[in-house]
C-alpha positions in Angstrom: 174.9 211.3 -1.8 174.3 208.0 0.0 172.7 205.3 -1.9 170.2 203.5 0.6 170.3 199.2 -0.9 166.3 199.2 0.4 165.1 202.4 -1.6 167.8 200.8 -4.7 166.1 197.5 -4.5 162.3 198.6 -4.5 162.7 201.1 -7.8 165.5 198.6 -10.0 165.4 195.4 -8.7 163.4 193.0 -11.3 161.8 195.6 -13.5 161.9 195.5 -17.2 161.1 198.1 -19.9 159.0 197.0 -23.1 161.0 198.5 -25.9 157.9 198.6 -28.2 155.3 200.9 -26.4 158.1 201.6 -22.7 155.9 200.2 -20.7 157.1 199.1 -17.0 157.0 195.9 -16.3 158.0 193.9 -12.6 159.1 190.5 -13.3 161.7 187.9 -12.6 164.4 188.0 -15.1 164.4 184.4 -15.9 160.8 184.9 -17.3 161.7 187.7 -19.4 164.5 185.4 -20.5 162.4 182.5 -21.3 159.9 184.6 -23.0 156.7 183.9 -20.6 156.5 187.2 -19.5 154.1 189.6 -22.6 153.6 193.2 -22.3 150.0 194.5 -20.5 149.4 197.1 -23.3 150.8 195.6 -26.9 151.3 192.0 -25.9 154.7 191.9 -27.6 157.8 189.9 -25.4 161.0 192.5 -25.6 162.1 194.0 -23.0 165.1 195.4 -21.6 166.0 196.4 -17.6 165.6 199.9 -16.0 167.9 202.3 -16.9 169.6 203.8 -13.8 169.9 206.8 -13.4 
């Protein structure tokens, strides 16, 4: 199976996982580190990246 970097990029690259309610979130990963990034649905700042699969 080829990987194609485009299709790779669009579905991982900078998005985050709330671990409260696993919500999907796109943001840059220095946000997320600083903590300026909150979840749309319970407001709470942990997240984690995309699992790939």
């Amino acid at each position: 199976m080829v990987k194609i970097a485009e299709a790779t990029n669009r579905l991982f690259k900078n998005v985050f996982v709330c671990k409260n309610c696993k919500t999907k979130v796109r943001a840059d990963p220095q946000r997320i580190l600083k903590g300026l990034v909150k979840c749309r649905k319970c407001k709470k700042r942990a997240f984690r990246p995309l699992r790939k699969k």
